[in-house]
N, CA and C atoms as a LAMMPS dump frame, in Angstrom:
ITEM: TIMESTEP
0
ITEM: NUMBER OF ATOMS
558
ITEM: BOX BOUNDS ff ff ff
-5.0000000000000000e+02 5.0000000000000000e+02
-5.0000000000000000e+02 5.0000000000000000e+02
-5.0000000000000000e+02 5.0000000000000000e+02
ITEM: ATOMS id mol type element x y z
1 1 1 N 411.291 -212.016 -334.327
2 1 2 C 412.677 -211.617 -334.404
3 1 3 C 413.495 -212.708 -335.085
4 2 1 N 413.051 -213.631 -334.548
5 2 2 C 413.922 -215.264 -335.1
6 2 3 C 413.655 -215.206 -336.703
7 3 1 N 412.563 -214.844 -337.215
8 3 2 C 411.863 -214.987 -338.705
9 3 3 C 412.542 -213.666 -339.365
10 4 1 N 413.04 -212.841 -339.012
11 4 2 C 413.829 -211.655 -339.78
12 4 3 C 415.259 -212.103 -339.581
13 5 1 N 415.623 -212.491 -338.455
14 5 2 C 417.175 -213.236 -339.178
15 5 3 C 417.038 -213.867 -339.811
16 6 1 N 416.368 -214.747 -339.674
17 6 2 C 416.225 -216.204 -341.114
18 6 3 C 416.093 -215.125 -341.904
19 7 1 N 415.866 -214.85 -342.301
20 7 2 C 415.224 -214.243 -343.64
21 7 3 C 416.378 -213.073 -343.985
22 8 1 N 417.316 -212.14 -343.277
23 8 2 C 418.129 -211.494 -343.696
24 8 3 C 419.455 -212.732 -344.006
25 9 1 N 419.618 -213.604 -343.108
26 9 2 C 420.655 -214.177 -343.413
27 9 3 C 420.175 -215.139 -344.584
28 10 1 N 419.171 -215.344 -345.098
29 10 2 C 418.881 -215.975 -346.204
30 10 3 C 419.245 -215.133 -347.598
31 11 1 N 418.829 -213.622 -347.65
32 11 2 C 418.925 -212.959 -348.183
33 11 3 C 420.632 -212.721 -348.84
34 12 1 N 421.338 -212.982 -347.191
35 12 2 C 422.588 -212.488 -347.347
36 12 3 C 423.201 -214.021 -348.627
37 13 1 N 423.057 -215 -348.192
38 13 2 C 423.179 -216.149 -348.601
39 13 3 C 423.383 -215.979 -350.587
40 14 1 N 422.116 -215.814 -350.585
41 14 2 C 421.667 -215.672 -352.071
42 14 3 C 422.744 -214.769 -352.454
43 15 1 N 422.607 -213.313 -351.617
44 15 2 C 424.028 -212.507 -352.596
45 15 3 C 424.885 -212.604 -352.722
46 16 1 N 425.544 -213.551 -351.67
47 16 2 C 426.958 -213.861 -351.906
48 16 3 C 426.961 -215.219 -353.372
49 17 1 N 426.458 -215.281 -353.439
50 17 2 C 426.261 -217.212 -354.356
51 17 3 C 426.408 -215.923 -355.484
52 18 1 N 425.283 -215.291 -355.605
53 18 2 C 425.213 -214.338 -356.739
54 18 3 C 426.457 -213.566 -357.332
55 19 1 N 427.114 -213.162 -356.31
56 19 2 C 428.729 -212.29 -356.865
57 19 3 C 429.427 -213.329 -356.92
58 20 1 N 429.089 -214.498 -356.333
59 20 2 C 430.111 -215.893 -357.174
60 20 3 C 429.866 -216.5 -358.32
61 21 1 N 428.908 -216.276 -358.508
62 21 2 C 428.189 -216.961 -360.118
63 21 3 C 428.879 -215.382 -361.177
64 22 1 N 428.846 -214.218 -360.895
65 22 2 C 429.453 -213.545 -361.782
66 22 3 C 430.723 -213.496 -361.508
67 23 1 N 431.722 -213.355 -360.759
68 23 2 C 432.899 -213.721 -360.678
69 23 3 C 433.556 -214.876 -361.573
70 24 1 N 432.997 -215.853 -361.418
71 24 2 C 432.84 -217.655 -362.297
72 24 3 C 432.595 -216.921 -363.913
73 25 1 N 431.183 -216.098 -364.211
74 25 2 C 431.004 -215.904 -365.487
75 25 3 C 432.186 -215.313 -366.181
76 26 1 N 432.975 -214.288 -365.218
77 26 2 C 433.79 -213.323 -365.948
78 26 3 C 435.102 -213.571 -366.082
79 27 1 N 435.27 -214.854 -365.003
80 27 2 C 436.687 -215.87 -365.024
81 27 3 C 437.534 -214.567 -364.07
82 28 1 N 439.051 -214.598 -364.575
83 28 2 C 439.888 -213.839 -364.145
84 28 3 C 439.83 -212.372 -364.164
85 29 1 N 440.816 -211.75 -363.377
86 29 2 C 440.751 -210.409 -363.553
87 29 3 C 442.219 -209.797 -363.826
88 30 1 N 442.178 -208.644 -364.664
89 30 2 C 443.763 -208.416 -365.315
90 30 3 C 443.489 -206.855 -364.926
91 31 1 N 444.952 -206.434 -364.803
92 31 2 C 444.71 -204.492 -364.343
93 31 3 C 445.575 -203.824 -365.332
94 32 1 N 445.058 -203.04 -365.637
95 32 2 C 445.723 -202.021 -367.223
96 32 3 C 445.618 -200.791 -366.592
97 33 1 N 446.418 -199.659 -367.331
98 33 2 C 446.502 -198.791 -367.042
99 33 3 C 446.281 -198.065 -368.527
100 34 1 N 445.71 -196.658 -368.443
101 34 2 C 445.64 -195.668 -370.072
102 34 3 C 446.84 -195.055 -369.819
103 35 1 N 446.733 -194.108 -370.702
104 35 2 C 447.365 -193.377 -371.115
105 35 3 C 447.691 -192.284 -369.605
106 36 1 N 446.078 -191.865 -369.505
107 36 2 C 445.824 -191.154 -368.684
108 36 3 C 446.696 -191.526 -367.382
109 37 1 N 446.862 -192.888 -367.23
110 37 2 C 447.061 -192.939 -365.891
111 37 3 C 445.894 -193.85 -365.111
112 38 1 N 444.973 -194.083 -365.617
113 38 2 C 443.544 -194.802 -365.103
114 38 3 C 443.57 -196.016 -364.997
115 39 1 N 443.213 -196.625 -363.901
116 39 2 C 443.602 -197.616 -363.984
117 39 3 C 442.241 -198.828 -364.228
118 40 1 N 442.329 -199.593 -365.147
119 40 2 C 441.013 -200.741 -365.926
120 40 3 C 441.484 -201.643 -365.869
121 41 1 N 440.644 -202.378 -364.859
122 41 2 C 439.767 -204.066 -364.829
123 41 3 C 439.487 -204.62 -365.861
124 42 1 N 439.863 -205.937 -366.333
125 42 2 C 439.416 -206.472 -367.414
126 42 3 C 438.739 -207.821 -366.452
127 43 1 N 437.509 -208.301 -366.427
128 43 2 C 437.153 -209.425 -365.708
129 43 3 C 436.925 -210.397 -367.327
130 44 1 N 437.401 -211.621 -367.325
131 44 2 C 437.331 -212.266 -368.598
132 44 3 C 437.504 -213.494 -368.813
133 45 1 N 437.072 -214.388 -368.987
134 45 2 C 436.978 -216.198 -369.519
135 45 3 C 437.606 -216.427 -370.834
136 46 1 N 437.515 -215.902 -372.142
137 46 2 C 437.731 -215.33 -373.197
138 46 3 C 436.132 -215.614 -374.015
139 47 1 N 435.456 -216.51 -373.101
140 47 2 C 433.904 -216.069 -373.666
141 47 3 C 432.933 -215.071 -373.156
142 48 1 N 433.31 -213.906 -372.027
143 48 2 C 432.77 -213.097 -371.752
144 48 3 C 433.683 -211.864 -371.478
145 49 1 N 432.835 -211.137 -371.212
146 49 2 C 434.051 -209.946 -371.581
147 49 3 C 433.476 -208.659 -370.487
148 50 1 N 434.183 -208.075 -369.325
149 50 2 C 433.711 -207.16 -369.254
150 50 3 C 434.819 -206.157 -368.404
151 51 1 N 434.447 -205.085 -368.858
152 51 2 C 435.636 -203.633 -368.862
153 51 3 C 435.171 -202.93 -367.821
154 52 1 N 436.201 -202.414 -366.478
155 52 2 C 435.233 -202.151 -365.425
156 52 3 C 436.422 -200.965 -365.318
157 53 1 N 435.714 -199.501 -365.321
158 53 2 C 436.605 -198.074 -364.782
159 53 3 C 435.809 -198.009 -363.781
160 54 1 N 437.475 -197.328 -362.911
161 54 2 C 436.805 -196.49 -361.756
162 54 3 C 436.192 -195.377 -361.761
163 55 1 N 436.001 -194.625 -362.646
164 55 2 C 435.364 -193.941 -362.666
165 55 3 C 433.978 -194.089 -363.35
166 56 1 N 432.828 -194.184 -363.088
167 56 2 C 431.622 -194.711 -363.819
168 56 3 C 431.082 -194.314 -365.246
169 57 1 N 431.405 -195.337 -365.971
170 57 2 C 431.295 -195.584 -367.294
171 57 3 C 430.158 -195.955 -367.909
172 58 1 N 429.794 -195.771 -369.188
173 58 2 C 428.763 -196.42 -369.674
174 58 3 C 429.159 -197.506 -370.396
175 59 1 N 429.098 -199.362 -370.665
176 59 2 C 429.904 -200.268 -371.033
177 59 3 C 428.495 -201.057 -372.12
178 60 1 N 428.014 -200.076 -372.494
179 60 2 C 427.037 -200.727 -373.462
180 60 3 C 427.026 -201.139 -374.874
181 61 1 N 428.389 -200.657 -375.655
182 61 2 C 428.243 -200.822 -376.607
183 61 3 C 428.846 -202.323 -376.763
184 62 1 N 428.964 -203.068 -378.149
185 62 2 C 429.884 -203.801 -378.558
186 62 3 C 431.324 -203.43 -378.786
187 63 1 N 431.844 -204.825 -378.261
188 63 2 C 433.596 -204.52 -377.919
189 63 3 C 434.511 -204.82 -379.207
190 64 1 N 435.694 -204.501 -379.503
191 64 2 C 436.085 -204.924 -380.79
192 64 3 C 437.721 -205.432 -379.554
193 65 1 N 437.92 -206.636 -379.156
194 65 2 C 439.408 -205.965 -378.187
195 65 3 C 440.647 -206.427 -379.089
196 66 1 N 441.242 -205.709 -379.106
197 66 2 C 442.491 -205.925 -379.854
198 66 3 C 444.051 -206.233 -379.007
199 67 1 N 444.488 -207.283 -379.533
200 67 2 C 445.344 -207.794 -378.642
201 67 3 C 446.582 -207.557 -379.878
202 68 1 N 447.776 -207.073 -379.076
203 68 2 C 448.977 -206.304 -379.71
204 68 3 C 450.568 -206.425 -379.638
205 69 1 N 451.563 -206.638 -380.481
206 69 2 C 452.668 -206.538 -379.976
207 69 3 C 453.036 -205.241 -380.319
208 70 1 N 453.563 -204.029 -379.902
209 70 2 C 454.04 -202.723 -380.39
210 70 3 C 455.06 -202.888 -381.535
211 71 1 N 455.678 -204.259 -381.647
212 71 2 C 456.751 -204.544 -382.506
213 71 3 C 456.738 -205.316 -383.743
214 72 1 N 455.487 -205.609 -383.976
215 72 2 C 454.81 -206.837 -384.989
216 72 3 C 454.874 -206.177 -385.882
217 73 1 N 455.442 -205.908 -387.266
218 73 2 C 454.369 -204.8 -388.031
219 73 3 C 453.088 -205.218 -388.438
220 74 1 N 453.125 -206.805 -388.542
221 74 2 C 451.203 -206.853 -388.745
222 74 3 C 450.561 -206.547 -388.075
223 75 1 N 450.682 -205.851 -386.83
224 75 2 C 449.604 -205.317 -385.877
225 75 3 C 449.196 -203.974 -386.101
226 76 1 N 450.839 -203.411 -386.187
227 76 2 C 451.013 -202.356 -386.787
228 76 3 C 450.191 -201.628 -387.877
229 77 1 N 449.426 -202.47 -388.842
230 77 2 C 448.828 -202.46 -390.063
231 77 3 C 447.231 -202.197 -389.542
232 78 1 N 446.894 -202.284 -388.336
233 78 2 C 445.728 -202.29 -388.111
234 78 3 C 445.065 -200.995 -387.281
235 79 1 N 445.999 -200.22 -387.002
236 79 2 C 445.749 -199.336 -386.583
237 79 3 C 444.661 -198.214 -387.205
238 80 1 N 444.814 -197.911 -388.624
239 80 2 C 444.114 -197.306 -389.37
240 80 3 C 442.611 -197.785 -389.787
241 81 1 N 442.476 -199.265 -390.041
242 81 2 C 441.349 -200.112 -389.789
243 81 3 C 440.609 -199.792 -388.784
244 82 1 N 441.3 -199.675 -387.636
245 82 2 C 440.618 -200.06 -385.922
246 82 3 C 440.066 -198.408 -385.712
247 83 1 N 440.488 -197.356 -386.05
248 83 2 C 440.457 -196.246 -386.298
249 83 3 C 439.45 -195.999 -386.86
250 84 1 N 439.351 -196.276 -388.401
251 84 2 C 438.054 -196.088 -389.052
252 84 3 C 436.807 -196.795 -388.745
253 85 1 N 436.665 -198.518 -388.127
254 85 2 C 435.813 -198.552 -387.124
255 85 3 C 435.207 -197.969 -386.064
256 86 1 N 435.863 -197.235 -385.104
257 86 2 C 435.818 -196.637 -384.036
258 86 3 C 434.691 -195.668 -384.572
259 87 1 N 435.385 -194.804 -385.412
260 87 2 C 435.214 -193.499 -385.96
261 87 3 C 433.541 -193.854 -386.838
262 88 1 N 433.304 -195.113 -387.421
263 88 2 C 432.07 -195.57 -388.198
264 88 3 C 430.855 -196.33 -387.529
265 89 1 N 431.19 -196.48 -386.436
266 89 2 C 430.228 -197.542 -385.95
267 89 3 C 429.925 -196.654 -384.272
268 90 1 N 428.955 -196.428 -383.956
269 90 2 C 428.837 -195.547 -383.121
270 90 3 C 428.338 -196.708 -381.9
271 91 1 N 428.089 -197.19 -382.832
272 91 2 C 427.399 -198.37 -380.954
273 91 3 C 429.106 -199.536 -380.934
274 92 1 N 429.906 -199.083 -381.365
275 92 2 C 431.005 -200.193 -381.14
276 92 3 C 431.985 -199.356 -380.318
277 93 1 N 433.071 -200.239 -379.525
278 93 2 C 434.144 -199.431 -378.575
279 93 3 C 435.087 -200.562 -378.72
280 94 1 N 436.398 -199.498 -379.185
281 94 2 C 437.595 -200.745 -379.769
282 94 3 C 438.477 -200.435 -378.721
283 95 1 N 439.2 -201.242 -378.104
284 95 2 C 439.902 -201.534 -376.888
285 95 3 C 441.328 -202.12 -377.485
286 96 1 N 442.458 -201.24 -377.331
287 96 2 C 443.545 -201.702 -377.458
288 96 3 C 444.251 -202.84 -376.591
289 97 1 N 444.471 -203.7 -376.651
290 97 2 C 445.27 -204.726 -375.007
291 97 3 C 446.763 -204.822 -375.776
292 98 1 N 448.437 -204.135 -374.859
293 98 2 C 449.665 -204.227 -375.631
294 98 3 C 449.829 -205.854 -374.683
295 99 1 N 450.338 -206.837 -375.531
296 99 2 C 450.465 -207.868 -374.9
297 99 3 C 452 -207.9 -373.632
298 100 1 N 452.662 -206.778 -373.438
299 100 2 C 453.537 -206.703 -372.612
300 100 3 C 453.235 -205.04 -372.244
301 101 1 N 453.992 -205.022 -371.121
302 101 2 C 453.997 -203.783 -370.366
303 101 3 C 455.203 -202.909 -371.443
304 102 1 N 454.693 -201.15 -371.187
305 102 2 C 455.878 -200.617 -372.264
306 102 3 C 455.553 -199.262 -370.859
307 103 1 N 456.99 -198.834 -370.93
308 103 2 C 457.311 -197.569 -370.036
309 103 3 C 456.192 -196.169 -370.603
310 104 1 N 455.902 -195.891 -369.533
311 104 2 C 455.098 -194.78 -369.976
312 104 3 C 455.452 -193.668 -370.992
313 105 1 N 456.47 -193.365 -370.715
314 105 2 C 457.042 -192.061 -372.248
315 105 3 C 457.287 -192.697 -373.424
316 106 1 N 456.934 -194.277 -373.757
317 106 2 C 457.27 -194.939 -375.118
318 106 3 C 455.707 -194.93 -374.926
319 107 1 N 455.216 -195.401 -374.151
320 107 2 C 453.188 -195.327 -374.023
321 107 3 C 452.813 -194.244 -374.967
322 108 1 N 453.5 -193.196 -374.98
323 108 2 C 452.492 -191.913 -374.746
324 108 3 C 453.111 -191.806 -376.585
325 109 1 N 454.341 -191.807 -376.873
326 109 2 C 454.763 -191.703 -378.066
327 109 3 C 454.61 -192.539 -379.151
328 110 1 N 454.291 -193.828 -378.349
329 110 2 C 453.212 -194.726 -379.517
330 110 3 C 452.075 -194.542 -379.788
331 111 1 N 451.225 -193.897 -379.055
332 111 2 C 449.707 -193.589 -379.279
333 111 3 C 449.731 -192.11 -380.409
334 112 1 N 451.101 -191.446 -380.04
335 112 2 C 450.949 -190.742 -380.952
336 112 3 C 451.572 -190.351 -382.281
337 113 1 N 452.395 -191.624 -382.246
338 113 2 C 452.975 -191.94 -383.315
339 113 3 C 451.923 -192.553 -384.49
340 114 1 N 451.479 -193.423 -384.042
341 114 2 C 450.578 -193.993 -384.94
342 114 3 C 449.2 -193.54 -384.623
343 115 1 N 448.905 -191.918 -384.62
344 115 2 C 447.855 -191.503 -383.984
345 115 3 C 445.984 -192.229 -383.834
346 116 1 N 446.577 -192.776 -382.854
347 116 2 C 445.2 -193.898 -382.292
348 116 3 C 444.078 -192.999 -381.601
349 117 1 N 443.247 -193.374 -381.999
350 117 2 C 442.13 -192.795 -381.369
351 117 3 C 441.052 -193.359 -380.694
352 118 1 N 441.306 -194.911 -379.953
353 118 2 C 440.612 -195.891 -379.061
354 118 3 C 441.589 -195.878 -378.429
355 119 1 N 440.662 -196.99 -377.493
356 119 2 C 441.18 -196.759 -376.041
357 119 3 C 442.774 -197.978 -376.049
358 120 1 N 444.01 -197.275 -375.189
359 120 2 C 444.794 -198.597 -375.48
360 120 3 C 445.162 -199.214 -374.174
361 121 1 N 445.302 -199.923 -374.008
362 121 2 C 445.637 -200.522 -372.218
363 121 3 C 447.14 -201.316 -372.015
364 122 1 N 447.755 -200.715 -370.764
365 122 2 C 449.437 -201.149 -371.05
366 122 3 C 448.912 -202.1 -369.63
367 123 1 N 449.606 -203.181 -369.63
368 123 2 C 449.112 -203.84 -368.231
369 123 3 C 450.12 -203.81 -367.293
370 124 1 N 449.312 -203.708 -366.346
371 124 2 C 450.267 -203.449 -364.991
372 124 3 C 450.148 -204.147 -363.739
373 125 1 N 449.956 -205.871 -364.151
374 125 2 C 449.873 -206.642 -363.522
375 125 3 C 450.858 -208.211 -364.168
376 126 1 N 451.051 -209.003 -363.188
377 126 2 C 452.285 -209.735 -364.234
378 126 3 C 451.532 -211.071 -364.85
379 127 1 N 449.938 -210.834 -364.994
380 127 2 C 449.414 -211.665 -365.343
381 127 3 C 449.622 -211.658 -367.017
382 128 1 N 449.395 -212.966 -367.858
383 128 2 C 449.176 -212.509 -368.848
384 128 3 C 447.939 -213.096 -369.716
385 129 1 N 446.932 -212.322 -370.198
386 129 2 C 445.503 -212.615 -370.368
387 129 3 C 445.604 -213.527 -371.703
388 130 1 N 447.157 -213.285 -372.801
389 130 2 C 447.002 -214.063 -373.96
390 130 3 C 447.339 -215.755 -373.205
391 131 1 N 448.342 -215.643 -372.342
392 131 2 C 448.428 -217.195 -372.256
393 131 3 C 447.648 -217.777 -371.811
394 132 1 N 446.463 -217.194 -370.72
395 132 2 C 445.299 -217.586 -370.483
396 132 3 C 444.249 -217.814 -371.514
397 133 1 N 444.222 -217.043 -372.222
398 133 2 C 443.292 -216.67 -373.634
399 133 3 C 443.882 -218.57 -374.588
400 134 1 N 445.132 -218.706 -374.489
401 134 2 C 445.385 -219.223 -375.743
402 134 3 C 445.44 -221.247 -374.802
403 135 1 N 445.29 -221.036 -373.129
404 135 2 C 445.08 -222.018 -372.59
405 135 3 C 443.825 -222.711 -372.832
406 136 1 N 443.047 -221.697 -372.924
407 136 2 C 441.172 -221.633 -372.864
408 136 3 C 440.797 -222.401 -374.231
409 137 1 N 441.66 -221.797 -375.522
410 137 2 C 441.066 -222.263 -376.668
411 137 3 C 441.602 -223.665 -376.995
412 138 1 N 442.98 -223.926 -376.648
413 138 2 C 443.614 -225.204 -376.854
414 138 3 C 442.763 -226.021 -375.894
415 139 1 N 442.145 -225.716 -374.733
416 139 2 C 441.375 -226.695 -373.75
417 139 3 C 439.734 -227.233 -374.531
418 140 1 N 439.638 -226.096 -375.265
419 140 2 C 438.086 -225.936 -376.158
420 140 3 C 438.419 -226.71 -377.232
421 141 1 N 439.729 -226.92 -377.702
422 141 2 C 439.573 -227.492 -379.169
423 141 3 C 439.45 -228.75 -378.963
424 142 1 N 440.195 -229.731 -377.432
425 142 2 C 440.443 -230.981 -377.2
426 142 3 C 442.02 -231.036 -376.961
427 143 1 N 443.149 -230.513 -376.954
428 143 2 C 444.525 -229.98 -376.618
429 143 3 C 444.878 -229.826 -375.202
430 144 1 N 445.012 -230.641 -374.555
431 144 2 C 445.751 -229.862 -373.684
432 144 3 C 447.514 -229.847 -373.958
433 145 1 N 448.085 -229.268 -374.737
434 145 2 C 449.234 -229.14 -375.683
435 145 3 C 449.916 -228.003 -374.258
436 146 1 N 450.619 -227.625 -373.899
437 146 2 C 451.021 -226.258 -373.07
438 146 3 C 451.383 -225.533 -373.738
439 147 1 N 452.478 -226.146 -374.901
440 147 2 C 453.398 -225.755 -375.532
441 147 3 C 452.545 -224.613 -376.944
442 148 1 N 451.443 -225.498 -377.503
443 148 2 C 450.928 -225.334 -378.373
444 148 3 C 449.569 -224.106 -377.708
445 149 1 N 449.223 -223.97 -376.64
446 149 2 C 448.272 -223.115 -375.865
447 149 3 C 449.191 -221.948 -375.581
448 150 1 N 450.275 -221.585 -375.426
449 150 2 C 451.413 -220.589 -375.294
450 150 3 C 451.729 -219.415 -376.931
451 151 1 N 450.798 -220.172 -378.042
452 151 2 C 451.194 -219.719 -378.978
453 151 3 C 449.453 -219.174 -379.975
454 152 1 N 449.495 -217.892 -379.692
455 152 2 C 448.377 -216.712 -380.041
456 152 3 C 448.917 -216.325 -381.308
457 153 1 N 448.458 -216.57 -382.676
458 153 2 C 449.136 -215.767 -383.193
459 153 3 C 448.851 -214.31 -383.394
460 154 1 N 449.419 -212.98 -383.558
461 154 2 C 449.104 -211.64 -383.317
462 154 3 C 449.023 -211.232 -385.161
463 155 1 N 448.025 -210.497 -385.202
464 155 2 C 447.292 -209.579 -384.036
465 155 3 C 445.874 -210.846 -384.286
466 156 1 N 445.176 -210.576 -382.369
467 156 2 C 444.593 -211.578 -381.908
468 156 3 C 443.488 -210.248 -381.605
469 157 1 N 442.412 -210.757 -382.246
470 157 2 C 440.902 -209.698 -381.567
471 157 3 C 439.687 -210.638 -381.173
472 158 1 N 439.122 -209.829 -380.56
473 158 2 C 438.274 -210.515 -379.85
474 158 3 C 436.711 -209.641 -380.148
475 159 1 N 435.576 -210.037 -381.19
476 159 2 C 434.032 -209.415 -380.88
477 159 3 C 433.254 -209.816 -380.077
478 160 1 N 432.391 -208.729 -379.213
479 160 2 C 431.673 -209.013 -378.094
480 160 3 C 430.485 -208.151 -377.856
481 161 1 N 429.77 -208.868 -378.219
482 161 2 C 427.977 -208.049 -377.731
483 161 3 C 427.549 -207.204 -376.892
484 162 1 N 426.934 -206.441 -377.097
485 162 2 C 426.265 -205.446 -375.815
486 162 3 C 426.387 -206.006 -374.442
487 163 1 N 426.021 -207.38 -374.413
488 163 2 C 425.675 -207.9 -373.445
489 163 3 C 427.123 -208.64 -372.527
490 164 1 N 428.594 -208.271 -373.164
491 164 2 C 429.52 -208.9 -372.907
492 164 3 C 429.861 -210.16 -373.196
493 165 1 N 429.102 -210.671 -374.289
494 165 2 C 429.841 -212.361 -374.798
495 165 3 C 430.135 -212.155 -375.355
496 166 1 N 431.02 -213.378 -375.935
497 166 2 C 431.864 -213.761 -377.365
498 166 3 C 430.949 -213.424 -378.563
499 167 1 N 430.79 -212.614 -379.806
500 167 2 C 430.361 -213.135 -381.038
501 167 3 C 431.787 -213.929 -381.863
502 168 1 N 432.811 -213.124 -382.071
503 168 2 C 434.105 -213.476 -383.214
504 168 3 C 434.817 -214.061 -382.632
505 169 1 N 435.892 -214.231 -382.992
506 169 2 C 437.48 -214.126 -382.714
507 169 3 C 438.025 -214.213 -383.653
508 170 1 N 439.629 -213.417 -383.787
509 170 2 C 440.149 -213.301 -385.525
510 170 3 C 441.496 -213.39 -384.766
511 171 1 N 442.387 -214.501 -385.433
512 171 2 C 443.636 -214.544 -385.595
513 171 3 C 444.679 -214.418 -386.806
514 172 1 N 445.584 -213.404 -386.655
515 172 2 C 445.981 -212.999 -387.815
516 172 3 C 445.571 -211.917 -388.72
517 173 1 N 445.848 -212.34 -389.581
518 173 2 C 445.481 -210.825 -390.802
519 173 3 C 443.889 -210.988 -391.109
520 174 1 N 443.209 -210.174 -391.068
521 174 2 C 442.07 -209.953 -391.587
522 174 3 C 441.107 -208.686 -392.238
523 175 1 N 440.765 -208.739 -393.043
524 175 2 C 440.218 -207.709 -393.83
525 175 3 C 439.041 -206.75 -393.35
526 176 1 N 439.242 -205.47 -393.032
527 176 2 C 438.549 -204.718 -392.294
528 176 3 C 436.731 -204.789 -392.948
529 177 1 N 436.487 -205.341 -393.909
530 177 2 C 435.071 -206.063 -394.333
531 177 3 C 435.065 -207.019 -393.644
532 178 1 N 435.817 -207.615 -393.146
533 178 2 C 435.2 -209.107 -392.444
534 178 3 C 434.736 -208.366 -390.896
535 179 1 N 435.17 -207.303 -390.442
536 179 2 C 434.752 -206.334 -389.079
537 179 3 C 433.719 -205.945 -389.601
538 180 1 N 433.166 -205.377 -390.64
539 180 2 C 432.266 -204.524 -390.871
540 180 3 C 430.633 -205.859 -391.082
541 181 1 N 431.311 -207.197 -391.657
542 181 2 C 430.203 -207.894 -391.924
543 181 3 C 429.922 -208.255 -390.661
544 182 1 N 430.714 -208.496 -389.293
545 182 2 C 429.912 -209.246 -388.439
546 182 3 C 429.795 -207.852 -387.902
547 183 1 N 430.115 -206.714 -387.594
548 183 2 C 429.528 -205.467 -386.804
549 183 3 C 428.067 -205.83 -387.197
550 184 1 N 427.579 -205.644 -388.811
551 184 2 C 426.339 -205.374 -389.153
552 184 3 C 425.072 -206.793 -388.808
553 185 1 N 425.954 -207.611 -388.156
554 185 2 C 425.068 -208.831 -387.888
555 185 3 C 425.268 -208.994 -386.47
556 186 1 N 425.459 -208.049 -385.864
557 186 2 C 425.286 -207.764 -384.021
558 186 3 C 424.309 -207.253 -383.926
């Protein structure tokens, strides 16, 4: 009897260490909402990446995430790009992120204003994943700047492997061939 507790509470031991070692891998967690109303988990470091619905999903493909101001027009410009990816690459899934919260009836009239056809996420938590995102890289370059880690320039995307890591990152304007050359080298 003594040798099956040891051994369940050993068991138990290991799993908890285990959902702490992925918790640690996936860093923070941010809550978005669709269109729909659904509400998505982003668990994320900005070197791993993973997209969690409540309702059970398949999260296998490569990620393209796109980080957004609704008011930029250079972001604006990418919509049709991000579109024809979506639409060309069948193992890829492009993920809208709006870098501020927008009222749901401007939600619904931007998606169909600039008729998008990936997924877009309005967040509905008062976290914000770019200043974290832009803490992470100023800490990676040798910076600890605050001032200078506060400043992402948009539009900010993020490529990510089947497996949920980093391959890219693109700041600024970039040419929908430079998506298509690293898609084809995933």
């Amino acid at each position: 009897m003594k040798k099956i507790f040891v051994l369940l509470f050993a068991c138990m031991i290991l799993m908890i260490a285990g959902c702490q070692n992925q918790t640690k891998r996936y860093g923070k967690s941010y809550t978005f909402q669709t269109l729909e109303k659904e509400k998505i988990q982003i668990y994320t470091d900005i070197d791993f990446f993973n997209l969690v619905f409540k309702k059970k999903k398949k999260n296998v493909s490569n990620t393209l995430v796109f980080f957004f101001d609704p008011k930029n027009e250079a972001c604006l410009e990418y919509f049709e790009v991000l579109n024809n990816l979506q639409a060309g690459y069948g193992d890829l899934q492009v993920v809208g992120v709006l870098n501020k919260n927008i009222k749901e009836e401007d939600f619904a009239d931007f998606i169909e204003k600039f008729q998008i056809n990936f997924l877009i996420l309005n967040p509905i938590d008062n976290k914000s994943i770019l200043k974290d995102f832009a803490l992470k890289i100023s800490l990676l370059s040798g910076r600890e700047d605050k001032i200078a880690a506060e400043k992402i320039q948009l539009p900010f995307l993020l490529l990510y492997d089947k497996s949920g890591k980093r391959f890219e990152m693109y700041s600024g304007a970039v040419p929908q061939e430079m998506f298509m050359h690293d898609l084809s080298n995933l």
